[in-house]
C-alpha positions in Angstrom: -27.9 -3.5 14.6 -30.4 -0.8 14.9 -30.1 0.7 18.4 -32.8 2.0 20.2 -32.2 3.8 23.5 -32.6 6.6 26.0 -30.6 10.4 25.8 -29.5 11.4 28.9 -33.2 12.9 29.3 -34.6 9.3 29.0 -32.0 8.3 31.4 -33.6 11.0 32.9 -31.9 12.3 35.7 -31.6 15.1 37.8 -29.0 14.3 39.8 -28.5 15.7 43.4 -24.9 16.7 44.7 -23.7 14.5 47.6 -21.9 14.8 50.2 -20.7 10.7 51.3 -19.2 9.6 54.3 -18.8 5.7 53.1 -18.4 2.4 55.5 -18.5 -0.9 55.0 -21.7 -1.2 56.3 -23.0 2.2 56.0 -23.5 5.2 53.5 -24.5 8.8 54.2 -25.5 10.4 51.2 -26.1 14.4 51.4 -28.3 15.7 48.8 -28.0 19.7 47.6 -30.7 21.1 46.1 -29.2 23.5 43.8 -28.8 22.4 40.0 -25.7 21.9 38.5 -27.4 21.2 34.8 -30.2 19.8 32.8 -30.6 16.7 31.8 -31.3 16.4 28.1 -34.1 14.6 26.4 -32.8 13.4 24.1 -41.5 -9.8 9.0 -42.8 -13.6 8.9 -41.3 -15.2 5.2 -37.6 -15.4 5.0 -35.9 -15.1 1.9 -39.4 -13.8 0.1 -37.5 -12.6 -3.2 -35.2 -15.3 -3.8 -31.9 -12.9 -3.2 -29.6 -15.2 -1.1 -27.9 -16.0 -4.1 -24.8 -16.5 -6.4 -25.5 -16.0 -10.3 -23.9 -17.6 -13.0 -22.9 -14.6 -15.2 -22.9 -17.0 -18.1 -26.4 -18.3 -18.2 -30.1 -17.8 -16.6 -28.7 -20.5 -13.5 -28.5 -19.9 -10.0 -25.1 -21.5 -8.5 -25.8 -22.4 -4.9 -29.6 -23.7 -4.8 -29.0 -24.6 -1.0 -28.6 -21.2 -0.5 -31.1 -20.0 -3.1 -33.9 -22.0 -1.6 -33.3 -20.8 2.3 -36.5 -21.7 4.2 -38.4 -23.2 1.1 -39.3 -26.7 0.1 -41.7 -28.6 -1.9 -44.7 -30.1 -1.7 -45.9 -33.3 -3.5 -44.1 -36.1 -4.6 -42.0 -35.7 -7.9 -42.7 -31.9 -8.8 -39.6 -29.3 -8.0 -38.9 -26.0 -7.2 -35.5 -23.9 -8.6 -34.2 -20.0 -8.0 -33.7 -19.1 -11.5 -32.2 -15.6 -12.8 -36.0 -15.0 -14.6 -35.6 -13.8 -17.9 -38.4 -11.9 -17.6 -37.9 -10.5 -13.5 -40.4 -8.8 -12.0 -38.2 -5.5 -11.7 -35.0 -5.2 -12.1 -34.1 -5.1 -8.5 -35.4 -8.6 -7.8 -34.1 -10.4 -10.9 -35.0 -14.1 -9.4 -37.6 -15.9 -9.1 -39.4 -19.8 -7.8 -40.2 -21.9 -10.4 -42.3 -24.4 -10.1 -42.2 -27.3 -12.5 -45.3 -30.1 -11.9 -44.6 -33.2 -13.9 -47.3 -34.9 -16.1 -49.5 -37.3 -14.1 -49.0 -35.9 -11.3 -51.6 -36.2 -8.4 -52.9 -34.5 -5.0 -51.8 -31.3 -3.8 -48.4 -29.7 -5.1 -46.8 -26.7 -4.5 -43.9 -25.2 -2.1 -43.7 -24.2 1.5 -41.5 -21.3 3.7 -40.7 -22.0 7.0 -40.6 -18.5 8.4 -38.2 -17.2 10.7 -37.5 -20.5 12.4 -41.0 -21.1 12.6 -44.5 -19.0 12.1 -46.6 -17.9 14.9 -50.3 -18.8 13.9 -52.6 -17.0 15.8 -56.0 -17.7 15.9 -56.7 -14.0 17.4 -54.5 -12.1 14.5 -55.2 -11.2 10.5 -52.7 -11.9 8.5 -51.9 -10.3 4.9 -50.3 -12.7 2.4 -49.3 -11.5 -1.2 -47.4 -12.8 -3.9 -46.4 -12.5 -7.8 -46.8 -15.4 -10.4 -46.5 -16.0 -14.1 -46.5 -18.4 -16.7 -43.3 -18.6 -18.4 -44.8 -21.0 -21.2 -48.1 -21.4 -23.3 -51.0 -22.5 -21.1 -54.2 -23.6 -21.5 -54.3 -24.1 -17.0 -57.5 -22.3 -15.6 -57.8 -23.4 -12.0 -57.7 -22.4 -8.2 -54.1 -21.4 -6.5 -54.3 -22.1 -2.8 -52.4 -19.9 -0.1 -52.5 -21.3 3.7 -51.1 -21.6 7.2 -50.2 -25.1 7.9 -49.4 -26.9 10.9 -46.3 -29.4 10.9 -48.6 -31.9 10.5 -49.8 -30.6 7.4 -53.4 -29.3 9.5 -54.9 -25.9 7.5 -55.1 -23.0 10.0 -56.2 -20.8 7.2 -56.4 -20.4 3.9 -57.2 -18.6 1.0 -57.7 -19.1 -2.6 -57.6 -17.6 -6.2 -58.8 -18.7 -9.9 -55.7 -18.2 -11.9 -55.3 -18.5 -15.7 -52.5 -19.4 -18.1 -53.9 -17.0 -20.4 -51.9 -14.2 -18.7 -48.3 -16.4 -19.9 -45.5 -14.5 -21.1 -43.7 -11.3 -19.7 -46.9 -10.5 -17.7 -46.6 -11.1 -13.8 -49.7 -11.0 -11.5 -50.3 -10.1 -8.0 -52.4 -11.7 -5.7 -53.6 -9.9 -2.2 -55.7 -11.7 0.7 -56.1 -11.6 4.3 -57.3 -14.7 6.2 -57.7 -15.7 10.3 -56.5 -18.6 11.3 -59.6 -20.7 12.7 -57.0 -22.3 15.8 -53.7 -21.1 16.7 -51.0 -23.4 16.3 -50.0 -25.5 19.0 -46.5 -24.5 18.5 -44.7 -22.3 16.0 -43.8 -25.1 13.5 -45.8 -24.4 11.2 -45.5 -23.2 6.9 -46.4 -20.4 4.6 -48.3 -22.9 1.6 -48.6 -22.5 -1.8 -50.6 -25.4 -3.5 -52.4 -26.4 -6.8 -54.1 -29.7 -7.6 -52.0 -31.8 -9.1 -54.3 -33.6 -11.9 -55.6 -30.4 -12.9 -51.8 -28.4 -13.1 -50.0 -31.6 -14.6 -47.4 -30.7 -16.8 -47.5 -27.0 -16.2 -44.6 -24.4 -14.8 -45.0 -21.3 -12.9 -42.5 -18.5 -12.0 -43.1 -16.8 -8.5 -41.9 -13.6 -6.8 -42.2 -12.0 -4.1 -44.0 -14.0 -1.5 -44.7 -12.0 1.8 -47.0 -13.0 4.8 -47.3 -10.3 7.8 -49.5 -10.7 10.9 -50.4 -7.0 12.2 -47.8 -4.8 13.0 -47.4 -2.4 15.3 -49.8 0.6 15.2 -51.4 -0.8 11.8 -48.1 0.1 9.9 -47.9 -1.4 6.5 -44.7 -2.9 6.1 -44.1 -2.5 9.3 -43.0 -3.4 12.9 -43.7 -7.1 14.9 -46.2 -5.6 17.7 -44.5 -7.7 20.3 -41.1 -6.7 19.7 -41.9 -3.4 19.4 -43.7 -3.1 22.2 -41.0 -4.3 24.2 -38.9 -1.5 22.4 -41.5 1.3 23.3 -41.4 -0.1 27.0 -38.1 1.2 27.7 -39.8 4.3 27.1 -36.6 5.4 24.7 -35.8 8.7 23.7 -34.5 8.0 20.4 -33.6 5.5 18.1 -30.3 5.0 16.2 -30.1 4.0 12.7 -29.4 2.0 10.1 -27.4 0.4 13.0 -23.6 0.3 13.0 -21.8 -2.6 11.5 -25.3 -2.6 9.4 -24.0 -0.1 7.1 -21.7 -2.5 5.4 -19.1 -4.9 5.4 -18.0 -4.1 1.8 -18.3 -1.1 -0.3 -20.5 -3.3 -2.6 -23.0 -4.3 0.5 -22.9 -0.7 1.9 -26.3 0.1 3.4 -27.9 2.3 0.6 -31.1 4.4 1.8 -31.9 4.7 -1.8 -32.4 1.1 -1.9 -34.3 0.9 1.0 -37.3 3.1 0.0 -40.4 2.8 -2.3 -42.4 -0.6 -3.1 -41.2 -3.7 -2.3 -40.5 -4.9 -5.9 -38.0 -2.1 -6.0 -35.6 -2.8 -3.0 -33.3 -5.5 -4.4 -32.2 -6.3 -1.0 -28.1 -7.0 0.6 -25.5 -9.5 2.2 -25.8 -7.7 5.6 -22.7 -7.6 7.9 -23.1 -10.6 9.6 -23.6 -12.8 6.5 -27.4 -13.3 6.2 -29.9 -11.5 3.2 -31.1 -8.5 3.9 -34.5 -8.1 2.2 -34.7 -4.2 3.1 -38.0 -4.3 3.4 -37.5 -2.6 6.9 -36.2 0.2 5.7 -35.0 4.3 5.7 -39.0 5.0 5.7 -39.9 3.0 8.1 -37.3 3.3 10.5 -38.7 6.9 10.5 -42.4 6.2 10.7 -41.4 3.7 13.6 -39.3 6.8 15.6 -42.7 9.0 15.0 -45.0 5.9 16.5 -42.9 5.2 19.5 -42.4 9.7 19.7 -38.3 8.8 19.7 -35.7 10.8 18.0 -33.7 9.7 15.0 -29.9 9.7 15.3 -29.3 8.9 11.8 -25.7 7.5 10.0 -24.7 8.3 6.6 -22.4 5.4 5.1 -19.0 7.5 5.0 -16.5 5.8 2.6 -15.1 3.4 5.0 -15.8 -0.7 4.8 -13.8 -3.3 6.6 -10.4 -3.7 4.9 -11.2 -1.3 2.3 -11.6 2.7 2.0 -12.7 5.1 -0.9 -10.1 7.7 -2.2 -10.1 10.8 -1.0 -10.6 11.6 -5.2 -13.4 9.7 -5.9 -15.5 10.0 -2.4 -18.3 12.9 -4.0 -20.5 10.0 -5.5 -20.6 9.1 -2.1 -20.9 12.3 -0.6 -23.7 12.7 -2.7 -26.0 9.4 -1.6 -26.1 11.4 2.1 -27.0 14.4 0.9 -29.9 12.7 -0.9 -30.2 10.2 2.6 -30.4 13.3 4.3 -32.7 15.2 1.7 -35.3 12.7 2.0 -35.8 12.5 5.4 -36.0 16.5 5.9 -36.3 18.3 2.5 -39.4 20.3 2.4 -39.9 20.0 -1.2 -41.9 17.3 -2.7 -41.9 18.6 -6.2 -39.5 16.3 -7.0 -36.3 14.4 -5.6 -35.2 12.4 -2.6 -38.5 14.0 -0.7 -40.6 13.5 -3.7 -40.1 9.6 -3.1 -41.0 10.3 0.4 -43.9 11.9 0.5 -45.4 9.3 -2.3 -45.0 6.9 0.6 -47.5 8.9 2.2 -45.6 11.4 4.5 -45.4 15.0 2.5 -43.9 16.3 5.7 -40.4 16.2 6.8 -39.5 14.2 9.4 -37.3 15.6 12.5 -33.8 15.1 12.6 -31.1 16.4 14.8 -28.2 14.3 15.0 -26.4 12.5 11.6 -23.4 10.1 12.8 -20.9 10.3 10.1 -20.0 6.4 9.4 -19.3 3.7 12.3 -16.2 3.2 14.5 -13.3 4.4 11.4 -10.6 3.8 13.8 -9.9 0.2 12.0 -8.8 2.5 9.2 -6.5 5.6 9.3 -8.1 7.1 6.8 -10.8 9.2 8.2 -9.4 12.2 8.4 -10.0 13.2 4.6 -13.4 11.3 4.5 -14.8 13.9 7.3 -13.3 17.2 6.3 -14.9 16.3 2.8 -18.1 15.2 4.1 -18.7 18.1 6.9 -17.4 20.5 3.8 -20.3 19.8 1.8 -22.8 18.7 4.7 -22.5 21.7 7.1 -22.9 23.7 4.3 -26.2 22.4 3.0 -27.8 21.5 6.2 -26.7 24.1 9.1 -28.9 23.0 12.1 -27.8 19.8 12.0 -25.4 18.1 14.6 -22.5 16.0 12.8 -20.9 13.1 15.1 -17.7 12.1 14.0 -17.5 8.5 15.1 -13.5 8.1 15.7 -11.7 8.2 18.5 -12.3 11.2 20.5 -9.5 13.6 19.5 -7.2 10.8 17.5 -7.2 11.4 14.5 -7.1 15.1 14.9 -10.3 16.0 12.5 -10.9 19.6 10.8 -13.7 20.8 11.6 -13.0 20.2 15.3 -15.9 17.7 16.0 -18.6 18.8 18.6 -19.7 15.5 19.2 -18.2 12.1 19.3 -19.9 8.6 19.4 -18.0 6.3 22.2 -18.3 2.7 22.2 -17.2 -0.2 24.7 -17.9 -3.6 25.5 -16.6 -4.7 28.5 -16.5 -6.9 32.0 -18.6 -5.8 34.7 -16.2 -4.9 36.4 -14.8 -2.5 34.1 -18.0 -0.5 34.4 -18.5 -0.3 37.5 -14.9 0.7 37.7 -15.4 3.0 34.9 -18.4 4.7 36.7 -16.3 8.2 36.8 -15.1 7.7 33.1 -16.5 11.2 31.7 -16.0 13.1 35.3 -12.5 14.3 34.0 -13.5 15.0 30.8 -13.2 18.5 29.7 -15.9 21.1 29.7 -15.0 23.2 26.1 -18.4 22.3 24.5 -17.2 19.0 23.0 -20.2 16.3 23.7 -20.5 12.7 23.5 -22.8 9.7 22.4 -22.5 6.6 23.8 -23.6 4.8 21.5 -22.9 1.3 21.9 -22.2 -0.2 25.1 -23.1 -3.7 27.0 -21.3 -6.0 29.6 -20.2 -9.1 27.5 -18.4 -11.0 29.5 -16.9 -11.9 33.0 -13.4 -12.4 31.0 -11.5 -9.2 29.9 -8.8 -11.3 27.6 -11.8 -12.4 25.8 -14.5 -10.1 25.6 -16.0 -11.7 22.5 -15.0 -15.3 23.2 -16.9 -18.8 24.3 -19.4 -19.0 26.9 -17.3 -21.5 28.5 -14.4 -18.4 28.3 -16.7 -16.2 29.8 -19.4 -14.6 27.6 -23.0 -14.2 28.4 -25.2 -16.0 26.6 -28.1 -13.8 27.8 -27.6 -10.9 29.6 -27.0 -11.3 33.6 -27.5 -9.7 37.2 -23.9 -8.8 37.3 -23.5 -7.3 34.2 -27.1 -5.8 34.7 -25.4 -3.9 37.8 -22.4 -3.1 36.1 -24.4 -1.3 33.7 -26.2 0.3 36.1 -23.2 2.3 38.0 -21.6 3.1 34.7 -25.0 4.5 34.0 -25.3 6.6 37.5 -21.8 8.3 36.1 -23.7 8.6 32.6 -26.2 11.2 34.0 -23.3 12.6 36.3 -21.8 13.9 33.5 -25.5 14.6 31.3 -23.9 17.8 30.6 -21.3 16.3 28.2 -22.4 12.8 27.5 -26.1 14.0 25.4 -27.4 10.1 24.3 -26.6 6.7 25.6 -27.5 3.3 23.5 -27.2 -0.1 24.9 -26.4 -2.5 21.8 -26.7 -5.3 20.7 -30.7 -4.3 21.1 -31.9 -7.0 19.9 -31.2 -10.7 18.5 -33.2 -13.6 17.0 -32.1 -16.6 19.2 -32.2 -19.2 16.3 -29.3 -18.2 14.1 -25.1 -18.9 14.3 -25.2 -14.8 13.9 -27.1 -14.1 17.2 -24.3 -11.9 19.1 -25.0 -12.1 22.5 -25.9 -10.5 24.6 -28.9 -9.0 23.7 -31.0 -6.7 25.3 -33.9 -7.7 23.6 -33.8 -11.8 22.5 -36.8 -13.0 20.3 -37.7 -16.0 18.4 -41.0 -16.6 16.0 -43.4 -16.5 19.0 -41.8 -14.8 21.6 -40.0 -12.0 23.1 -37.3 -12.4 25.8 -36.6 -9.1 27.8 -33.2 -9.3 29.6 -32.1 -7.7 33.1 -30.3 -5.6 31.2 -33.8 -4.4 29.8 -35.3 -3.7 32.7 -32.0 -1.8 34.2 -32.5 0.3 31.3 -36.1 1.2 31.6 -35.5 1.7 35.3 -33.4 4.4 34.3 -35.4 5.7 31.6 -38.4 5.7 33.0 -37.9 7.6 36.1 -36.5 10.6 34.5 -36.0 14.0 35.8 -35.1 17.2 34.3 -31.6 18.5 36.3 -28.8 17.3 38.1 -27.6 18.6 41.2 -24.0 18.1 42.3 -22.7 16.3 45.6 -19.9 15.3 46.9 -19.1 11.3 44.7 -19.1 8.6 45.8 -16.1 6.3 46.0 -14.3 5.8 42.5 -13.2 1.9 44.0 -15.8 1.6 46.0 -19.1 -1.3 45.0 -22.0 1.4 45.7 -23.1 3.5 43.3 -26.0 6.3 42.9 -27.6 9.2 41.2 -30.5 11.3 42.5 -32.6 13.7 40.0 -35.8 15.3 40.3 -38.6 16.4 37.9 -39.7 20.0 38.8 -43.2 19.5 37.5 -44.1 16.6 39.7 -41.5 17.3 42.6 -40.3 13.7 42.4 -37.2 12.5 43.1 -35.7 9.5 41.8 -32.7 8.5 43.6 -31.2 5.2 41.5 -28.6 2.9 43.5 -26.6 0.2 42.1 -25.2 -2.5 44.9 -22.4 -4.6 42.8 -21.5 -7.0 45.8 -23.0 -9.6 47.5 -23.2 -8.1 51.0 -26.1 -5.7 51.9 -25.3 -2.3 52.3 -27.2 0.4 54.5 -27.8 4.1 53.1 -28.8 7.2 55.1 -30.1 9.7 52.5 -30.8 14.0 54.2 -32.6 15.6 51.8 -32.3 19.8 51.6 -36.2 19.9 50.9 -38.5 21.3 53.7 -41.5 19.5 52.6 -40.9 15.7 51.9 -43.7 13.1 51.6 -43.6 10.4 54.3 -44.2 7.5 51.6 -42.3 6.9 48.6 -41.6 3.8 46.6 -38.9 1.6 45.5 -38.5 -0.2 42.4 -35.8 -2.8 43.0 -34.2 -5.7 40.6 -32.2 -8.1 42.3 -30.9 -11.6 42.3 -27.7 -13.5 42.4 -25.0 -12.5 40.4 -25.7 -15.1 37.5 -29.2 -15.1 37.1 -30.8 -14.4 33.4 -33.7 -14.4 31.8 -33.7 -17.2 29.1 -36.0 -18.7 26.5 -37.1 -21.2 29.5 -37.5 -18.8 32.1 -38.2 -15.5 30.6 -39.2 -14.1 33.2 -36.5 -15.2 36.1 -35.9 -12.1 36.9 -38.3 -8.7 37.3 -38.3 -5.6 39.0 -40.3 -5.3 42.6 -42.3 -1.9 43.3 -42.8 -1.6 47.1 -43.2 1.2 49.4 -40.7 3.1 51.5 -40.7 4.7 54.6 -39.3 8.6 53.9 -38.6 11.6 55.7 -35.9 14.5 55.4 -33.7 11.8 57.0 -34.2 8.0 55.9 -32.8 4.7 55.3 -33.0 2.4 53.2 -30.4 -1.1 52.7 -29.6 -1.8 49.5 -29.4 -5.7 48.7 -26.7 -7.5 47.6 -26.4 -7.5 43.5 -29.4 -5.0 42.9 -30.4 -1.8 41.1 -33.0 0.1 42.6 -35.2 3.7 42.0 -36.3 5.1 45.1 -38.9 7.7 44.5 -39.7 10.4 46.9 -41.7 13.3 46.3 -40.3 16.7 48.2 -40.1 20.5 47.7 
């Protein structure tokens, strides 16, 4: 999954040195003033082009039609729809295509139907843009209107639109059709159909090939191609600092279903699409483009992997890796390269951005310790990568320091899932790391379970369906040690982000959860944009506080505003009491707190989505205050002082 998240920065956090004298009941926290370092800133059809298939390599027949007709179906009695290898595709990277075969005498309206996503959000308040391709594969003498609608499950028109089509065009010849169209209601829920139709009488007898059916309500900030507002909204609420892509599993399973940027890019009819990593079609039409154009919207960074000769089970010889050298180069080329004469940045800037986009950080393949071999794979890659792009940072993405890798890494990408326990445990994890200019990503992390023998089992073993206050909390003191140690660990990426709640591949949890009319935003959500957006610019040391102890905290401050955000996580039931001395002369008598709490299992879920939300209330401050922390809770106090 793509992961979107906060650096350090957007954990943002100064964080002041404390000196604790710890009870049960109460905590003295001392705060220094004196900086110890910076904190660094770092679609609605499915299965549109017919690619969730197996061909025949003897004939023009598709093997699996179950498969092949994912989330279509027809319309009228007698007339049938087929995924056939077209003899005559639309481009060679979508070879298939929906034919539609209308027996003589037939009568009413016939056609096909999608099913969306699990459904289709019909919005009475939205435009939608539909297109598709069609052809007549035979001699036709058919002059008549094509219809293209929103339809309700009881087979109510929410809009529509429709086109005079001809038979004269048959052969080799395919034909696009554009339109936009309101629905005149919103659906009462979101079962509802993409429709094609024809009149029956006057298409009797005929076949049609189609391709490339697509339907998109507006995306976020106008994008073509682009982004489900909602969703990414809720993405650009965290407030993140960066964005990391193509994901990690998502660059491939096989060697044969890698993630290809080259196959990602340019018009739609030229992206032939994948079996992503969890077993489902990827169309690619979210791809290397607009993952970029989405950083620049939401004004993220891109930390950006290059597929690295590694799949599950399977590994490219060290002889025969340059091809593959070569793709990243070009991956890299296009998002950068200045020149557009021709090349990887020709193809980007005729998608309308001439100018490079930024980029800092290329991960170098995802989590190679399941195979020994990438040792060779990175001395070959950074041996041609370094070389050709010198201000970029190169994360190796093994184990930090096993394999021993040449060139020494600088920067490592980390990943755990774990209990919550573990990471409130693991709160001081990077505290003895050493400081010889080695840095680290975080890159995937996420409490998954109360059960550490089965950290990816059952719910009834122990995994969380949805995200949960005790996990949320977990998360939260591992995260206080996170900007602890902001001078080592640069980025930090809480995955998976996000997960459509429909499917068997739905890995949970999620921090984001979404079906086709709705967003679900998790606890561990709103922990995250807690943290990311009260963000300050340096830490300042203080004395820690207890490594087994159940309270946790980090105070930073932004020098612009003066603020200080002091973040506390309580991981027990019992209230605990906190006396905070401040070394700041000048210290505002109000403040306010930002709190999430609630028992230790509560979760927001498709029937209460909104269970559980931060509080913002004020708070008494002075030089010298207190404030009680409640039982399972993360909390930003904010104070302004100087």
């Amino acid at each position: 999954m793509p992961k979107v998240f906060h650096s350090s920065a957007a954990l943002a956090a100064i964080f002041f040195a404390t000196a604790i004298t710890e009870c049960w009941s109460q905590t003295t926290v001392v705060i220094n003033a004196t900086a110890s370092h910076a904190i660094p800133s770092t679609l609605l059809l499915q299965n549109r082009a017919f690619q969730q298939v197996n061909i025949s390599g003897e004939s023009y027949c598709i093997l699996d039609q179950v498969d092949a007709l994912t989330a279509w179906s027809a319309i009228g009695s007698n007339n049938t729809i087929a995924v056939i290898a077209d003899p005559s595709p639309l481009t060679s990277a979508l070879p298939n295509s929906l034919q539609l075969s209308i027996p003589q005498n037939s009568t009413g309206s016939v056609g096909f139907e999608n099913s969306g996503y699990w459904g289709i959000n019909a919005n009475a308040s939205w435009t939608y843009s539909a297109s598709l391709y069609y052809r007549f594969p035979n001699s036709s003498t058919f002059s008549g209107p094509l219809n293209i609608s929103l339809q309700s499950s009881s087979g109510a028109i929410l809009a529509s639109a429709s086109f005079n089509i001809s038979g004269a065009q048959v052969g080799t010849n395919w034909t696009q059709l554009n339109t936009t169209f309101t629905p005149t209601v919103s659906g009462l829920d979101t079962n509802n159909t993409f429709a094609v139709t024809l009149d029956g009488t006057a298409a009797s007898g005929e076949t049609l090939n189609f391709a490339l059916l697509s339907l998109f309500p507006p995306t976020y900030k106008g994008r073509a191609n682009g982004m489900r507002v909602d969703i990414a909204e809720s993405m650009a609420g965290i407030g993140p600092s960066f964005f990391r892509l193509p994901g990690g599993n998502n660059l491939g399973q096989t060697v044969d279903t890698r993630w290809q940027w080259n196959g990602t890019v340019g018009p739609l009819i030229d992206r032939p699409g994948r079996v992503g990593d969890w077993g489902y079609a990827n169309t690619d039409g979210l791809g290397l483009y607009e993952y970029m154009t989405f950083c620049e919207d939401v004004g993220m960074d891109a930390i950006m992997a290059v597929w690295a000769g590694y799949a599950f089970g399977e590994s490219i010889a060290q002889a025969d890796l340059q091809p593959y050298i070569q793709q990243a180069i070009d991956q890299i080329n296009f998002v950068i390269n200045n020149d557009t004469s021709s090349g990887p940045a020709a193809i980007r800037a005729s998608m309308g951005h001439p100018e490079p986009f930024n980029l800092t950080y290329v991960e170098v393949g995802n989590e190679p310790q399941f195979n020994f071999r990438y040792g060779y794979r990175w001395t070959a890659y950074l041996a041609n990568l370094t070389t050709l792009f010198p201000d970029l940072k190169f994360i190796a993405t093994s184990y930090p320091f096993d394999p021993v890798l040449t060139p020494t890494p600088l920067q490592y990408d980390v990943h755990v899932y774990q209990t919550p326990t573990w990471f409130a445990e693991n709160s001081f994890y990077y505290d003895d790391f050493e400081r010889n200019g080695t840095q680290y990503f975080e890159g995937e992390y996420a409490s998954t379970s109360t059960n550490a023998s089965s950290l990816y089992g059952t719910a009834a073993e122990g995994r969380f369906l949805f995200p949960e206050v005790q996990g949320s909390v977990g998360e939260a003191a591992f995260m206080t040690g996170l900007e602890r140690n902001a001078d080592i660990v640069f980025a930090a990426s809480y995955a998976p982000l996000l997960g459509v709640r429909n499917t068997v591949a739905y890995l949970t949890p999620n921090l984001i959860g979404f079906d086709a009319g709705s967003v679900i935003q998790s606890t561990s959500y709103y922990v995250q944009q807690m943290f990311s957006l009260n963000r300050g610019d340096v830490y300042l040391p203080s004395t820690l506080p207890s490594a087994n102890g159940t309270l946790f905290w980090s105070v930073t401050k932004k020098n612009a505003t003066n603020e200080l955000f002091i973040k506390v996580a309580n991981t027990i039931a019992t209230a605990q009491n906190i006396t905070f001395q401040l070394p700041f002369s000048n210290v505002s008598s109000t403040g306010s707190v930002q709190l999430l709490t609630r028992p230790l299992n509560a979760s927001n879920t498709p029937e209460v989505p909104d269970a559980v939300t931060p509080s913002i209330g004020d708070l008494t401050t002075n030089a010298t205050f207190e404030w009680t922390a409640p039982g399972y809770s993360v909390a930003v106090l904010t104070v302004n002082a100087q």
